[in-house]
C-alpha positions as CSV (number, residue, x, y, z in Angstrom):
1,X,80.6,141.7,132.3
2,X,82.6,143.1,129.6
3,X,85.2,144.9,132.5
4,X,85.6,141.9,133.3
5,X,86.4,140.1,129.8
6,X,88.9,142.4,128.5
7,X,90.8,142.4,132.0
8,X,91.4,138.5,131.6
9,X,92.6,139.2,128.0
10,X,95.4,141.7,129.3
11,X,96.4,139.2,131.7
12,X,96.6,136.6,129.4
13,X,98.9,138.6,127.1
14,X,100.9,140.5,130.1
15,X,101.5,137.1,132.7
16,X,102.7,134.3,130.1
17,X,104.7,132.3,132.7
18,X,101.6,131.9,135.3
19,X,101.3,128.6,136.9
20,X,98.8,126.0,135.7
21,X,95.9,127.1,138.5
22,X,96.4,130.6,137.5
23,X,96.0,129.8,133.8
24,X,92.7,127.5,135.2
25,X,90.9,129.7,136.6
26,X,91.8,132.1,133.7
27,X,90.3,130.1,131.0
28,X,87.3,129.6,133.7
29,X,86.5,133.0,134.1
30,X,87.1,133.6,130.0
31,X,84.4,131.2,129.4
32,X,82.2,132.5,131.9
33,X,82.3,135.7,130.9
34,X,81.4,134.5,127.2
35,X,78.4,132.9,128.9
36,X,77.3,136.0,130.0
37,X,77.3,137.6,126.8
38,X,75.8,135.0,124.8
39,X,73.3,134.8,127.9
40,X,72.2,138.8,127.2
41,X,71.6,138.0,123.5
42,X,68.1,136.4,125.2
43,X,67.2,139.9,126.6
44,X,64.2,141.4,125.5
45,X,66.3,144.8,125.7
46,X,67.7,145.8,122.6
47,X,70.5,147.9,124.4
48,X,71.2,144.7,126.4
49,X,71.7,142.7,123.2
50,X,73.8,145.1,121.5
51,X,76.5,146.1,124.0
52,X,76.8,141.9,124.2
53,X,77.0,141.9,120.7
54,X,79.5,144.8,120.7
55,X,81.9,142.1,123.4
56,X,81.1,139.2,121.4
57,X,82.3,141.0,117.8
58,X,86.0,142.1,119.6
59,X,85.8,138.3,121.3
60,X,86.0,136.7,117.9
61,X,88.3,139.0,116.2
62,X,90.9,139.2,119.3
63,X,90.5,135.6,120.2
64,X,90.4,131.8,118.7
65,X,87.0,130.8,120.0
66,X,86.8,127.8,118.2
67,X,86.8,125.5,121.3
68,X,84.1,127.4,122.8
69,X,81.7,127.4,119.9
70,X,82.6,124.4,118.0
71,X,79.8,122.0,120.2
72,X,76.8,125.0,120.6
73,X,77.7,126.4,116.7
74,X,73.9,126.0,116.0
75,X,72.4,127.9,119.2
76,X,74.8,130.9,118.7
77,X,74.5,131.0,114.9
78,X,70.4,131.6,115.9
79,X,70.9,133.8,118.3
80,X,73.1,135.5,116.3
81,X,70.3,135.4,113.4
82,X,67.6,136.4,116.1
83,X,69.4,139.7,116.5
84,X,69.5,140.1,112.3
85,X,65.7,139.8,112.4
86,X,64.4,142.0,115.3
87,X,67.6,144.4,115.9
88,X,67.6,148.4,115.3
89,X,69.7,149.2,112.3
90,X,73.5,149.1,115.3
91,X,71.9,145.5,116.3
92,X,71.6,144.3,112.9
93,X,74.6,145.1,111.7
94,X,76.6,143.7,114.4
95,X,74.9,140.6,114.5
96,X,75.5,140.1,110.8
97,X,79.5,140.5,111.6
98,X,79.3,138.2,114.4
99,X,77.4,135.6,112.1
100,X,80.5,136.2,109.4
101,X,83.0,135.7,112.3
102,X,80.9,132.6,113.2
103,X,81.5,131.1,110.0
104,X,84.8,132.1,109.6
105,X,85.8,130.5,113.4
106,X,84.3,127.7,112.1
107,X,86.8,127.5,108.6
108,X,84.1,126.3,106.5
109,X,82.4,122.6,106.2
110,X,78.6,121.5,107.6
111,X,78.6,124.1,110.0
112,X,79.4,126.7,107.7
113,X,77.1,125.4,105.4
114,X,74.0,125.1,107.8
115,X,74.8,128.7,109.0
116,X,74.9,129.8,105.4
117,X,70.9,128.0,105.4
118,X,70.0,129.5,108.2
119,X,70.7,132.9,107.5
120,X,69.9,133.9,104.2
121,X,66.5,133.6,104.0
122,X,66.6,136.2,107.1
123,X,69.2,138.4,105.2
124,X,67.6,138.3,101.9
125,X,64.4,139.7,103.6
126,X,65.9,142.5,105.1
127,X,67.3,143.2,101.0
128,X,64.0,143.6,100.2
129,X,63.2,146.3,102.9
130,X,64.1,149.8,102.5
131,X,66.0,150.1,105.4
132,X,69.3,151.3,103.7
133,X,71.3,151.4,106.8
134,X,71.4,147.2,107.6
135,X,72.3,147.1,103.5
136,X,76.0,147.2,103.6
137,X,76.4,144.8,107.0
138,X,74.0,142.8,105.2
139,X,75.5,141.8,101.7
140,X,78.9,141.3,103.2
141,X,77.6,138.9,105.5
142,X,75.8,137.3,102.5
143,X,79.0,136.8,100.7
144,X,81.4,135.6,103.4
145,X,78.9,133.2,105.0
146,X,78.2,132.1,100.9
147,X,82.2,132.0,100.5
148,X,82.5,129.8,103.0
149,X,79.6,127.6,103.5
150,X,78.9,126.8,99.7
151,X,78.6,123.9,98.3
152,X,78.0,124.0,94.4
153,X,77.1,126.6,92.2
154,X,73.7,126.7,92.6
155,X,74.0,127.9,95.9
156,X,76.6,130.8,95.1
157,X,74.3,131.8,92.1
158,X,71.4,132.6,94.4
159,X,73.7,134.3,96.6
160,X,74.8,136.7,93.8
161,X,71.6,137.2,92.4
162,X,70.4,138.3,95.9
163,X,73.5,140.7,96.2
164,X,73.3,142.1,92.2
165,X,69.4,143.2,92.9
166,X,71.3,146.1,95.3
167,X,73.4,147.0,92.6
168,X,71.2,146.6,90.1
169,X,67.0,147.2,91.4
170,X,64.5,146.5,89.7
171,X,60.9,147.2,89.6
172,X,58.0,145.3,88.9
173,X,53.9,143.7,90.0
174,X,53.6,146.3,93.5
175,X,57.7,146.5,93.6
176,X,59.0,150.3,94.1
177,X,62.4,150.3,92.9
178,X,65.1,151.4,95.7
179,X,67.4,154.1,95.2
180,X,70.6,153.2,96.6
181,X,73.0,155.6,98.7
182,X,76.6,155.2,96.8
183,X,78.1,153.7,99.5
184,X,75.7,151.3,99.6
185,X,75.8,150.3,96.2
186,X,79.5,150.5,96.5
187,X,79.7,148.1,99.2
188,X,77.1,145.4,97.2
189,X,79.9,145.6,94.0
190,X,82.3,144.7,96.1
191,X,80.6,141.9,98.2
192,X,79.5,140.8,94.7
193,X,82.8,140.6,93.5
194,X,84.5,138.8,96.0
195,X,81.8,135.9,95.6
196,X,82.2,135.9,92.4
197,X,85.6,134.8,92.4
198,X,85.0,131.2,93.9
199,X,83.2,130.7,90.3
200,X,86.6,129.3,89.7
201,X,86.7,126.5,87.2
202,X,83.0,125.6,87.5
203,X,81.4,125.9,83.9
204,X,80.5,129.1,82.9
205,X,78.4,130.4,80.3
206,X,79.3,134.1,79.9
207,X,75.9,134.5,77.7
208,X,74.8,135.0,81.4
209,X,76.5,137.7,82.4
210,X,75.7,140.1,79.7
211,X,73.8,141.8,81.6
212,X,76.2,142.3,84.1
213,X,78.4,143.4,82.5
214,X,76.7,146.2,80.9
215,X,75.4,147.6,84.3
216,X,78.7,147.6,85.3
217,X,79.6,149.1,82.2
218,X,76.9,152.4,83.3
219,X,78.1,153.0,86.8
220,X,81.4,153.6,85.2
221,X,79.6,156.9,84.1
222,X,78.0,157.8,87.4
223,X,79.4,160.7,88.9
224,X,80.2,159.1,92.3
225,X,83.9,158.2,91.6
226,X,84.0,155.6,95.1
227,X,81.1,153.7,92.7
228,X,82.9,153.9,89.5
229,X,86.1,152.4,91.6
230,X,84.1,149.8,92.7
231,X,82.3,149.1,89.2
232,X,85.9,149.2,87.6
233,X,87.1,146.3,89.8
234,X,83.8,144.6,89.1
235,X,84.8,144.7,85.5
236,X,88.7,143.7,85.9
237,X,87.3,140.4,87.3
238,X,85.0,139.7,85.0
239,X,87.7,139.9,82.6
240,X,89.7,137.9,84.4
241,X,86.7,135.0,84.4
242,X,86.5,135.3,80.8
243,X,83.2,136.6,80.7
244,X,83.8,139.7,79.0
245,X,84.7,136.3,75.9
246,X,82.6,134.2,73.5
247,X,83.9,130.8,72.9
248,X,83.4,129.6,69.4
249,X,80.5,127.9,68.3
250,X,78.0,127.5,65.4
251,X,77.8,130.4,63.6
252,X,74.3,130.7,63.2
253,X,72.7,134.4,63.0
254,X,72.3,134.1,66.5
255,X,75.5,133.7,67.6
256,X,77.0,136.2,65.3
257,X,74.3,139.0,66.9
258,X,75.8,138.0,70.8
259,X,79.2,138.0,69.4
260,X,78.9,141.0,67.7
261,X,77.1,142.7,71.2
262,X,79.8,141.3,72.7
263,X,82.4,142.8,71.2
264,X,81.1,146.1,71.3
265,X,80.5,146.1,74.9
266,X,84.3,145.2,75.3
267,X,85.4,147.9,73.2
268,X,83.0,150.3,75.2
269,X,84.5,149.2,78.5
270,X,88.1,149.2,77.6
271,X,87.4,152.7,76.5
272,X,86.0,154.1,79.7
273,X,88.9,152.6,81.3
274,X,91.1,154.2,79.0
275,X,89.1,157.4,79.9
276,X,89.1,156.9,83.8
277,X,92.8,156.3,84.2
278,X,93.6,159.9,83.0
279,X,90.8,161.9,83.6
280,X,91.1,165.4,84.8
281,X,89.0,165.8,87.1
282,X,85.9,167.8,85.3
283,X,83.8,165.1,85.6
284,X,81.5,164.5,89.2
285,X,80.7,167.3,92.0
286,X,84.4,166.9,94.0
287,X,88.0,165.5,93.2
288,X,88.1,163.4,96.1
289,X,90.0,159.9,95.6
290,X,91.0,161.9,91.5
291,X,94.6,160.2,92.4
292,X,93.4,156.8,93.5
293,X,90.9,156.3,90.8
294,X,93.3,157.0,88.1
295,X,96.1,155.0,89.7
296,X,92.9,151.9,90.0
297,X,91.9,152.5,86.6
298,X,96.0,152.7,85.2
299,X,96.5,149.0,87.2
300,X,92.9,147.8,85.5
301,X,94.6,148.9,82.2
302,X,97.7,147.6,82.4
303,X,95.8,144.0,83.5
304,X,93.2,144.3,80.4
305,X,96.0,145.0,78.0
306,X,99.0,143.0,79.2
307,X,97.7,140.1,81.8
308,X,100.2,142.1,84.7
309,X,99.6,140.7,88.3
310,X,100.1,142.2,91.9
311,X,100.1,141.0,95.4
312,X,98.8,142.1,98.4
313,X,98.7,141.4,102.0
314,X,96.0,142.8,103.9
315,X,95.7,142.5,108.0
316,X,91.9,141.7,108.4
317,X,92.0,143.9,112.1
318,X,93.9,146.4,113.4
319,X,93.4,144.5,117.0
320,X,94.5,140.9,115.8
321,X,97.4,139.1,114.2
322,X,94.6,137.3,111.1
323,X,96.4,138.1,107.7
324,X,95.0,137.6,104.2
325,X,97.2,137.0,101.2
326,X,95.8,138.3,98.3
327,X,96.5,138.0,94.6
328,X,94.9,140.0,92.2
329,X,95.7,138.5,89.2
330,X,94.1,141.8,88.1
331,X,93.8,145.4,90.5
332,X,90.4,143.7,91.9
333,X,90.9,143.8,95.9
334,X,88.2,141.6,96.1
335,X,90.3,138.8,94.0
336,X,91.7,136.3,96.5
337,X,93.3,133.7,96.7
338,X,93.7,133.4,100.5
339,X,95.9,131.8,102.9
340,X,94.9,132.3,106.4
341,X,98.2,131.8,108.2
342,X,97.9,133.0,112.1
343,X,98.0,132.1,115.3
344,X,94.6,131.5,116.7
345,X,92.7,130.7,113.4
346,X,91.6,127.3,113.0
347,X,93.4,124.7,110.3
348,X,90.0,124.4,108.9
349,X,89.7,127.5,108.0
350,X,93.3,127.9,106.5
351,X,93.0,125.4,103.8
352,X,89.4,126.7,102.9
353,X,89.7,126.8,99.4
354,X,87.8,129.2,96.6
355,X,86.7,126.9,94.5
356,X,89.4,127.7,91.9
């Protein structure tokens, strides 16, 4: 099965001048061998499911599958889902990038949006377990097939609020309250911070993300320094949303108090910044990443003070051509504003917008 598959992808790429029955039987044998795999995602074996799992995953990032899926979208987003709900911790994770790639094949639209339905009620639940090693797998698929398949607000906010209760746990009536690995956590900021950016334009009230904020603020002081990194971009964006602002309004006692809060958190975070971009390295257990976080925290500076903007373009696998354009109208990686421009990704999904 998979010998098979990969041989008729090097002969695709290696014999571009074949004849029109060679190229045929090509695509004939391309889509049986996809059969096959999506056939051993029934298997009761878990083995079975994963190593088709493992074919399908390099499939979707090699390969524009969009004609293959495009008229069975539902069935593979569930047994794609299946996988999330009764896979190992290897099964699980996998299954939660092939449900991102899903989406993304798709470029957004009803089918996005009925995958987005479909799976997080599953993905949520496994938040709620204390199986730490599905986590990271878990949010990011939360956020990309949120990002994509989205329709207002609403939807994105319960998104986010399922996402910040990794980075932020709390406990309560016959809840324990999870202690989260670093990378982990680090891996919910940034999933978190991506999905926050298609907030775009919609009305905010930055009353609501006080909170926020100031948890952000305390993982700036946490002695993991990939956490603080990822709390730092965290922060950038928010400033970037204006929700690190109060607008005007009546000023009652009330209002004075939150502006006055406000304010002070600002000054505390600009502070730590401040701090972070030239520290010298007495603070956590190693200097690992010393250069990179002040070089971050400089760039988060520079944006905070002065409004200065960079560009990036990352390549979103080493084994295909699919580039994102990013601009970080701050130093947040996780800021985009993307244009999906390659051969083999669908128009669809190139003018997905992010709400801004």
């Amino acid at each position: 099965m998979a010998k098979g598959y990969k041989k008729n992808k090097g002969r695709q790429c290696d014999h571009s001048d074949m004849d029109d029955t060679e190229s045929i039987t090509e695509d004939f044998t391309f889509d049986n061998s996809l059969d096959k795999l999506f056939d051993d995602l029934y298997a009761k074996r878990s083995l079975t499911r994963e190593e088709a799992l493992v074919e399908l995953v390099d499939a979707f990032e090699s390969s524009n599958l969009l004609p293959f899926v495009e008229d069975q979208c539902t069935t593979i987003s569930h047994l794609f889902i299946n996988s999330i709900k009764k896979g190992m911790a290897k099964e699980t994770n996998l299954a939660c990038r092939a449900v991102g790639l899903l989406s993304l094949t798709m470029g957004g639209g009803t089918s996005s949006h009925e995958i987005m339905e479909d799976a997080l009620p599953q993905l949520c639940k496994i938040l709620s377990g204390s199986d730490q090693s599905k986590v990271p797998a878990v949010v990011k698929c939360i956020a990309l097939v949120t990002f994509l398949g989205a329709n207002d607000l609403y939807e994105t906010e319960v998104a986010l609020e399922a996402i910040w209760k990794v980075i932020q746990p709390k406990s309560g009536n016959n809840v324990i309250t999870m202690n989260y690995e670093p990378l982990v956590v680090v891996a919910a900021i940034t999933a978190w911070s991506f999905l926050l950016t298609t907030i775009g334009t919609w009305k905010i009230n930055p009353e609501n993300w006080i909170e926020h904020i100031s948890h952000l603020s305390t993982l700036l002081e946490v002695d993991d320094r990939s956490v603080r990194m990822a709390a730092g971009e965290a922060i950038a964006l928010c400033f970037e949303l204006k929700l690190v602002v109060v607008k005007p309004a009546e000023e009652d006692s009330e209002y004075l108090q939150h502006l006055i809060y406000m304010q002070n958190i600002k000054a505390k975070v600009t502070a730590q910044i401040d701090a972070l971009s030239c520290e010298a390295g007495s603070r956590g257990a190693n200097k690992k990443n010393l250069c990179n976080q002040r070089a971050l925290f400089q760039k988060i500076w520079d944006y905070v003070m002065n409004g200065r903007n960079i560009e990036e373009t990352v390549k979103i696998s080493s084994r295909s051509n699919y580039i994102v354009h990013i601009i970080m109208d701050q130093v947040n990686p996780a800021k985009f504003r993307k244009a999906l421009s390659a051969e083999g990704i669908p128009p669809s999904c190139s003018e997905q917008s992010s709400y801004a």
